[in-house]
LOZA-666993 format. One record per residue (C-alpha): residue number from 1; residue in three letters; x, y, z. Coordinates in steps of 0.02 Angstrom, whole numbers. Example, Ala and Ser with C-alpha at 12.3 -4.5 7.8 and 13.67 -1.06 7.14 Angstrom:
<pts>
nr|rest|c1|c2|c3
1|ALA|615|-225|390;
2|SER|684|-53|357;
</pts>
This chain:
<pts>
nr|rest|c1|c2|c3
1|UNK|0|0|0;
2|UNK|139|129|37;
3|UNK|297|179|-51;
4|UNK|468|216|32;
5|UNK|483|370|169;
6|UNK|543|495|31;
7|UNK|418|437|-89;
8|UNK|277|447|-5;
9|UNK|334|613|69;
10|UNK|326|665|-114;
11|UNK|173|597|-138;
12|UNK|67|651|-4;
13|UNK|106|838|-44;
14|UNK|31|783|-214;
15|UNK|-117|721|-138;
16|UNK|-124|865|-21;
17|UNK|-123|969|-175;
18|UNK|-251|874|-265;
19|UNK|-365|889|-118;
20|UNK|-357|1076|-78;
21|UNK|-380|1112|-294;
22|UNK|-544|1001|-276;
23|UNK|-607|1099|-112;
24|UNK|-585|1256|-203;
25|UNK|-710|1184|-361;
26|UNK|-813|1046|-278;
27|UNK|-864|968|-121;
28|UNK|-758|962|28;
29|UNK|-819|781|58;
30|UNK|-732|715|-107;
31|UNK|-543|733|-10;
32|UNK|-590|674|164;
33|UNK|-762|623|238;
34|UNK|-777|646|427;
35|UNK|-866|516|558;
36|UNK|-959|506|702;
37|UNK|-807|485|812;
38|UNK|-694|587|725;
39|UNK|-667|759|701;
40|UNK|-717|885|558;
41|UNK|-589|889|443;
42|UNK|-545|1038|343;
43|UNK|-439|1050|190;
44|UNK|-275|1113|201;
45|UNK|-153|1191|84;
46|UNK|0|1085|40;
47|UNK|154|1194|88;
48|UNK|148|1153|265;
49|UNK|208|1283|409;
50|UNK|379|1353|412;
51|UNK|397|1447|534;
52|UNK|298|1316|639;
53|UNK|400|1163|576;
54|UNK|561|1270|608;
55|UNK|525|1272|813;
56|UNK|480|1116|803;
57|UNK|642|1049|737;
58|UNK|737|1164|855;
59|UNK|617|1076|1004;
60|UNK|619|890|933;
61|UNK|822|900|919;
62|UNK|851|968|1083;
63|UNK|721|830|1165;
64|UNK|845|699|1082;
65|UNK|976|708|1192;
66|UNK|1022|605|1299;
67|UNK|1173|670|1395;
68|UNK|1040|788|1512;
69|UNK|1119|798|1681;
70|UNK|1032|773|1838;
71|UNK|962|938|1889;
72|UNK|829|870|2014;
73|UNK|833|886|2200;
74|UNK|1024|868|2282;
75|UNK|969|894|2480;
76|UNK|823|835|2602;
77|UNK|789|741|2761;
78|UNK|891|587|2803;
79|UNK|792|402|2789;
80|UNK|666|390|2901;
81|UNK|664|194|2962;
82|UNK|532|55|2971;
83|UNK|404|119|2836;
84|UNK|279|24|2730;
85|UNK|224|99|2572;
86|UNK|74|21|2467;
87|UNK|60|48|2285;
88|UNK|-121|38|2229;
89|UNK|-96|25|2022;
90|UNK|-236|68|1909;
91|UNK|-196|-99|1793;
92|UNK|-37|-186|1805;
93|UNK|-43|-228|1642;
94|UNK|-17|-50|1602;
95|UNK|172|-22|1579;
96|UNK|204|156|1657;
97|UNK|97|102|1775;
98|UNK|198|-71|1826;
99|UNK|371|19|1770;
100|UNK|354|175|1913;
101|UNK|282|12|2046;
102|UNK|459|-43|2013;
103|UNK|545|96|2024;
104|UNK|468|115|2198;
105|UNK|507|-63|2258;
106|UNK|688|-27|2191;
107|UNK|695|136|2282;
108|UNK|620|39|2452;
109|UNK|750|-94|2474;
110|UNK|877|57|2455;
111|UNK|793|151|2590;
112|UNK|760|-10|2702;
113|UNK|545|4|2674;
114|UNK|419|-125|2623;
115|UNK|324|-95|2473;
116|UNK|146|-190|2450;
117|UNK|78|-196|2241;
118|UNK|-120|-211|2250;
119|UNK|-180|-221|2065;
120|UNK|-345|-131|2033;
121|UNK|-357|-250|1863;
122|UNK|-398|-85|1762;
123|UNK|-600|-82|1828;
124|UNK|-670|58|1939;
125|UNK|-758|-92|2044;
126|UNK|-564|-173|2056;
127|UNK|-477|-14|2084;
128|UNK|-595|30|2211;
129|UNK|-567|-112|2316;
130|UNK|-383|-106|2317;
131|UNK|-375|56|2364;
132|UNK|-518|3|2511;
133|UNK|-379|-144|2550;
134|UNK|-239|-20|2537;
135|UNK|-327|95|2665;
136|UNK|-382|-56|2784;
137|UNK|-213|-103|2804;
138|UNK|-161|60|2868;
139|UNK|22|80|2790;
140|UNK|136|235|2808;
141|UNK|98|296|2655;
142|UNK|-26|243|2491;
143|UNK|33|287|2306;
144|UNK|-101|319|2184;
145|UNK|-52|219|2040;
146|UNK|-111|313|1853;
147|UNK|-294|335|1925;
148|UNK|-405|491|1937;
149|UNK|-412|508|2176;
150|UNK|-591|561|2138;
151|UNK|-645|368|2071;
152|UNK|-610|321|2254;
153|UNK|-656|482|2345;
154|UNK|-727|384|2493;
155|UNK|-562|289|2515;
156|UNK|-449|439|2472;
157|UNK|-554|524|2609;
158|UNK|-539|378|2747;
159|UNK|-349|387|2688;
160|UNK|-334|579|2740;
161|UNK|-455|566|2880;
162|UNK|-344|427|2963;
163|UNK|-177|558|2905;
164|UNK|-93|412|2778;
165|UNK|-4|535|2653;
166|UNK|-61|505|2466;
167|UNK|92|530|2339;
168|UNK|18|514|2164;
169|UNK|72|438|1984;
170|UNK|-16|508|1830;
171|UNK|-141|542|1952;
172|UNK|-214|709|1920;
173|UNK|-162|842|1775;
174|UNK|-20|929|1859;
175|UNK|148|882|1938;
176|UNK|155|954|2134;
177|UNK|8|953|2278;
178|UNK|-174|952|2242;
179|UNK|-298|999|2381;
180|UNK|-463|916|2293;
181|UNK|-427|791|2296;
182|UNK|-288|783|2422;
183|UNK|-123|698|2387;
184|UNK|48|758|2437;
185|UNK|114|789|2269;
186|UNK|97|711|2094;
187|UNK|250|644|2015;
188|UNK|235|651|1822;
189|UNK|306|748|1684;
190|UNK|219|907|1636;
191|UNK|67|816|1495;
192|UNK|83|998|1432;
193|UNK|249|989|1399;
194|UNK|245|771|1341;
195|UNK|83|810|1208;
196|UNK|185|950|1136;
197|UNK|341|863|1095;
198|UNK|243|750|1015;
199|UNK|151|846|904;
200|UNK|303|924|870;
201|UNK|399|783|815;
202|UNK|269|721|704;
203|UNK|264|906|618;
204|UNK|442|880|583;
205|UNK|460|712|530;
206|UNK|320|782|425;
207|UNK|408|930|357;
208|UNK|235|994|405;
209|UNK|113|894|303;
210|UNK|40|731|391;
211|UNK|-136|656|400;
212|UNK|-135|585|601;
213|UNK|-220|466|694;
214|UNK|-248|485|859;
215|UNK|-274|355|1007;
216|UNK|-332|383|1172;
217|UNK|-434|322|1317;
218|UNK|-560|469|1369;
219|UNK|-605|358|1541;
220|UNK|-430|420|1618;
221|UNK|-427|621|1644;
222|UNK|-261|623|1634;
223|UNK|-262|520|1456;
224|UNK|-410|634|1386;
225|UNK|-311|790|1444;
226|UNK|-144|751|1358;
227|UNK|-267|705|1200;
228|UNK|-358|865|1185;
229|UNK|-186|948|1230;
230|UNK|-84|862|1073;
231|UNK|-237|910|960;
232|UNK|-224|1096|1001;
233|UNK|-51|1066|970;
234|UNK|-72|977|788;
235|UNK|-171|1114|758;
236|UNK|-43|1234|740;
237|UNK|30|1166|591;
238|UNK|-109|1227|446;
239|UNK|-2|1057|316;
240|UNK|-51|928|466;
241|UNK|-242|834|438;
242|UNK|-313|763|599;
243|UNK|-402|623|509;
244|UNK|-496|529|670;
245|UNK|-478|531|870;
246|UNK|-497|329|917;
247|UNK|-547|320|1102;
248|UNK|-504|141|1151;
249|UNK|-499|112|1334;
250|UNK|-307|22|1398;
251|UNK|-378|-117|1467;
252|UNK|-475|-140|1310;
253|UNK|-333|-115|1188;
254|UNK|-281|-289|1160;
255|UNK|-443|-337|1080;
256|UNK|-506|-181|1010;
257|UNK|-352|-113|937;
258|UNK|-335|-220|800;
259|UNK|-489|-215|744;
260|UNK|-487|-26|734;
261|UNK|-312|-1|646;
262|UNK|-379|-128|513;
263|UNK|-527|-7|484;
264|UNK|-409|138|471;
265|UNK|-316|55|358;
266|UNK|-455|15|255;
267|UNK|-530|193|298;
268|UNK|-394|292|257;
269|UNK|-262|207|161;
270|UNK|-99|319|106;
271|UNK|-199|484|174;
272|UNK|-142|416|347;
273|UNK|27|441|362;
274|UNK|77|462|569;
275|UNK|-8|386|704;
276|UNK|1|470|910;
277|UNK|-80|366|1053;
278|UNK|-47|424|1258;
279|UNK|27|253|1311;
280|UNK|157|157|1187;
281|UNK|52|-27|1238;
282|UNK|-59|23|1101;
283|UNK|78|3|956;
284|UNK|109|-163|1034;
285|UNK|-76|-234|1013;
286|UNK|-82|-126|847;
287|UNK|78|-207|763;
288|UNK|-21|-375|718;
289|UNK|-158|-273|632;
290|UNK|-37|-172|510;
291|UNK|80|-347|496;
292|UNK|-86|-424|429;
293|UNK|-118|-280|307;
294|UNK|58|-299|231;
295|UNK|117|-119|311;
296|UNK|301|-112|309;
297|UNK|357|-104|508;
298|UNK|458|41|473;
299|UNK|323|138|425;
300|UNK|201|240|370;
301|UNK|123|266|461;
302|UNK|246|337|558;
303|UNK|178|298|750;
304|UNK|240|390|913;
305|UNK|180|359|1096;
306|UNK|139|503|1179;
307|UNK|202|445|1343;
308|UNK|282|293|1461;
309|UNK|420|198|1365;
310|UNK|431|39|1446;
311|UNK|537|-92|1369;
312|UNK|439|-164|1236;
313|UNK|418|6|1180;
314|UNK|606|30|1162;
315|UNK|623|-148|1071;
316|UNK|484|-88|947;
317|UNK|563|90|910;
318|UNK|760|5|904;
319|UNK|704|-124|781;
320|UNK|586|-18|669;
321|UNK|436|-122|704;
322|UNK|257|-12|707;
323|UNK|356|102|822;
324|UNK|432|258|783;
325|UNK|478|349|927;
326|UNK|428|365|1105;
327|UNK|409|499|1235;
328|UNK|466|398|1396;
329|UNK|432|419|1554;
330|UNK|584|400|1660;
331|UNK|478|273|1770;
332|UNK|637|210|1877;
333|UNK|687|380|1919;
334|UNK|478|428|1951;
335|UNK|489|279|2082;
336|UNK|613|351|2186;
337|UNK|548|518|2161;
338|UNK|395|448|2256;
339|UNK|487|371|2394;
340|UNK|589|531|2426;
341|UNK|418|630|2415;
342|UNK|352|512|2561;
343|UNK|519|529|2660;
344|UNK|493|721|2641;
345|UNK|311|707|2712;
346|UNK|379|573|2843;
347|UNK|489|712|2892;
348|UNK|353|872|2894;
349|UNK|445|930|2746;
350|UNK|373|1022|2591;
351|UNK|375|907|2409;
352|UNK|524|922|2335;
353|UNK|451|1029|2178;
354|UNK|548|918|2033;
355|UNK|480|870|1877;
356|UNK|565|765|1741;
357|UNK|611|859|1571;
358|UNK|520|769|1429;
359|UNK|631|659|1323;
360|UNK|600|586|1133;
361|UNK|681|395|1101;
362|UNK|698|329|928;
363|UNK|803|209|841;
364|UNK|938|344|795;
365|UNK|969|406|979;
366|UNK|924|251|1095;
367|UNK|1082|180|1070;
368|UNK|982|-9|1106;
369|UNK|924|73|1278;
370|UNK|754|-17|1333;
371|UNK|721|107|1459;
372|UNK|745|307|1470;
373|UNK|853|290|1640;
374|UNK|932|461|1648;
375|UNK|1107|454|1763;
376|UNK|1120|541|1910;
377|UNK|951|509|2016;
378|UNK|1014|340|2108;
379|UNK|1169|428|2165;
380|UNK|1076|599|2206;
381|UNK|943|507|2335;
382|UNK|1068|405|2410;
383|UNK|1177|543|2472;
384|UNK|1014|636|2534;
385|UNK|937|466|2647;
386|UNK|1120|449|2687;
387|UNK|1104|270|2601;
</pts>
């Protein structure tokens, strides 16, 4: 179905061309047809955006390297002894979600805790009675593993009421302390900051002209934020065509992915030429789809994951396969962010205000990494817990 990179390059401005003439003396519906689930689309002239593409370069090259050195925090309290931390995670089978649980049980043997792992199985019934176990077992501290507080307000509420600090993954919109609902701090990248690199890199690889795909799952607020967020973003370039917004729920995604990426395919055809989704696991349950439909693994469509980076992630982007590029999370270094946060509230001490800068993996930089573990972090947090 598609041609080489540079070829179809060439050939989608054609198209792009082709479509924006026929706007101009027909019907708007003979270039691209929206659906009910996606969103109006609007012809577009074929010379992309310059000046757009050009700060998007300068951002997509500077988000490439890898040699960033550790500017988080370098002072705090000492280890406080004889703590139990329980990580309630949203699904387990989610890979941020199990990669930053890791990162905290790595952090706690370093420290000297014990770290409990209830999976809520990706269901609000599920994640509501872990987080009712988590509470019920009345543990120094209670992470909130990549799910919205306010799905178990009446546990998050026993949890305050009974003063067991809440330290947060993914689990509202912002890094640092929320007050409704009421966690300690946040740990995550800036979405902001993770939907716009993104977008951006897809404008360049584009040189500006791209018909996208994107993939979400509107049941997580975080998830629908950093959707709507890389939209606005797309949106800046006047040569990129937002051709459909798939909402496809993660626990979902091994069965329904598939079966919508064939229907894209079929849908679409050479029109869609880059793909974004906020979690990388949908690439992996997408692959057999495009495999099926004789799409070359190295693309197009071009597909980038808006976010995490676990391992089978990396493996896709290093060996070209239905992957990219990847905006990792640094989930490691998030895990012992969250045990220093807790150590910090153990020790009536403010958050430690760091957030991780945003970083973009793909075959050409990774170097055969199959994690983005920045340096520096390990050493940092030992010195402060005197570890």
């Amino acid at each position: 179905m598609h041609r080489t990179r540079k070829a179809t390059t060439a050939a989608r401005t054609a198209r792009l061309a082709s479509c924006a003439l026929l706007a101009t003396v027909a019907a708007l519906a003979a270039c691209e047809r929206g659906t009910s689930n996606s969103p109006n689309e609007t012809a577009t002239g074929p010379n992309g955006c310059p000046t757009v593409h050009a700060r998007a370069q300068e951002a997509v090259t500077r988000a490439q390297r890898s040699d960033i050195p550790w500017r988080g925090p370098t002072s705090g309290p000492a280890a406080v002894s004889g703590r139990t931390i329980v990580y309630v995670a949203q699904t387990m089978t989610n890979p941020g979600v199990a990669g930053a649980a890791h990162g905290v049980q790595d952090a706690a043997r370093t420290i000297g805790w014990n770290v409990r792992v209830i999976d809520g199985g990706g269901t609000p019934a599920g994640i509501q009675a872990a987080m009712s176990e988590a509470v019920a077992l009345r543990p120094s501290g209670i992470v909130i593993g990549g799910f919205d507080p306010d799905s178990t307000a009446q546990q998050t509420a026993r949890a305050n009421e009974q003063g067991i600090p809440l330290v947060g993954w993914h689990a509202v919109p912002e890094p640092g302390p929320s007050r409704q609902p009421d966690l300690f701090t946040n740990v995550t990248t800036r979405v902001q900051d993770v939907a716009r690199i993104s977008a951006q890199w897809i404008i360049d690889d584009s040189d500006g002209r791209a018909g996208v795909v994107l993939i979400t799952d509107a049941s997580i607020p975080f998830a629908r934020n950093k959707s709507d967020l890389i939209r606005k973003d797309l949106a800046s370039c006047q040569g990129v065509r937002l051709l459909s917004v798939e909402n496809i729920p993660i626990p979902d995604a091994s069965t329904r992915t598939p079966q919508q990426i064939s229907s894209l395919l079929s849908r679409f055809q050479d029109r869609w030429t880059h793909s974004v989704a906020i979690n990388d696991l949908y690439f992996a349950d997408a692959a057999p789809a495009f495999r099926a439909a004789g799409e070359k693994g190295s693309g197009p469509p071009f597909n980038i994951g808006a976010g995490d980076g676990d391992p089978s992630a990396f493996q896709r982007v290093n060996s070209r396969q239905y992957e990219a590029a990847t905006v990792p999370e640094p989930l490691s270094l998030q895990g012992w962010q969250i045990v220093d946060e807790f150590n910090r509230a153990f020790s009536g001490r403010p958050h430690s205000g760091y957030v991780a800068p945003v970083h973009i993996a793909t075959a050409d930089n990774s170097q055969g990494a199959t994690t983005w573990d920045p340096s520096g972090y390990r050493e940092a947090y030992r010195k402060i817990w005197g570890k």
